[in-house]
C-alpha positions, 0 to 999 in steps of 0.5 A: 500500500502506498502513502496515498492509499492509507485510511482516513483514519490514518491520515487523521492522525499525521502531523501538520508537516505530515499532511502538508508534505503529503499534499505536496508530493501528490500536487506534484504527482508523486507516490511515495510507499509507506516505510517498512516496519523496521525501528531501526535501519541504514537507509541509502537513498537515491540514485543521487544526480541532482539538487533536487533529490535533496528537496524530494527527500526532505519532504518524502522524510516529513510525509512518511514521519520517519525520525530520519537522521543523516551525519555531518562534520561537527565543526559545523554545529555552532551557534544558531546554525548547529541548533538548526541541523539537530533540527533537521535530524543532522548527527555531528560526527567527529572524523577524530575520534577514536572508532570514527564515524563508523564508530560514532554511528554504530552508538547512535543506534545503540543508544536510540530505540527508533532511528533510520540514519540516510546516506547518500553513498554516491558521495556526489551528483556527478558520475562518481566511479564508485560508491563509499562503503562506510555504510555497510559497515555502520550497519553490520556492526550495529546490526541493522539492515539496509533499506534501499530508498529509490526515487524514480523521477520518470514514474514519479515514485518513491519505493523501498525495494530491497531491504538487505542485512549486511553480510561478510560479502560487501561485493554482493551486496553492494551488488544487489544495492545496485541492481535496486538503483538501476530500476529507477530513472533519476533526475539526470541520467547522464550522472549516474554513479558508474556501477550503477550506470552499467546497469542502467544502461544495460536494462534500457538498451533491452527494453528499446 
């Protein structure tokens, strides 16, 4: 079931901000799928080629209620700006400490009993040749899955395809990360990460 097709009764209950961005996203034509049932998760989001997948998240985040965190470089939340990160969901980490943002991460989970950290593994828009992998570790040494966040600009749909728990084969896994991303049509096809562009390509090739 997606979003949109919840019960009026469901509706009901949202927030304010819930509501508003619910409307939004079905003014501007999208579908967003409701979240699996999972407390806690790693969520990698994308295939991540423009701005506006920022915006696209944002308010998929707030239309789904989802306590959705993302990690940024602790030097950053000072004075008024650092109150308007934490608002936001932002994590500071600090590359210095001991255990590192794996580390850091990994005890965010532990102390929070609902919590979904999103990451953008491409680490650019622009035909990054490959993506970073800290992800992965964060969520097998936490012990959470990994939840697949694809948005699909031609369909106009937010979906969560593949929810994996991270194992000792980082190759086949990030494989099947992949597979999912290349499914959807992003923004700017033309910047899509190489691992997944392969694929993409490939699949559009057969379906002309």
């Amino acid at each position: 079931m997606s979003l949109n097709e919840q019960p009026a009764n469901t509706q009901a209950t949202h927030s304010l901000k819930q509501r508003a961005a619910s409307k939004l996203l079905r003014t501007a034509g999208w579908n967003i799928h409701r979240f699996p049932d999972i407390p806690k998760a790693m969520v990698v989001a994308g295939p991540h080629t423009s701005n506006w997948d920022g915006v696209l998240g944002l308010a998929c985040g707030l239309a789904l209620g989802l306590d959705a965190r993302f990690m940024i470089k602790h030097t950053l939340f000072k004075g008024p700006l650092g109150w308007l990160l934490r608002k936001f969901g932002a994590i500071p980490v600090d590359r210095s400490q001991a255990g590192g943002i794996v580390g850091q991460a990994v005890e965010q989970f532990n102390t929070n009993d609902h919590m979904a950290i999103v990451v953008t593994p491409e680490g650019t828009r622009h035909n990054a040749s490959k993506w970073k992998t800290g992800f992965h570790h964060i969520a097998r040494q936490a012990g959470v899955p990994i939840v697949l966040a694809v948005a699909d600009y031609r369909k106009k749909q937010l979906t969560f395809p593949v929810i994996l728990q991270p194992s000792d084969d980082l190759e086949a896994d990030m494989q099947q990360l992949y597979e999912g991303f290349a499914e959807a049509t992003p923004r700017r096809p033309e910047r899509l990460s190489e691992p997944v562009k392969v694929l993409w390509e490939a699949k559009n090739l057969v379906r002309k």
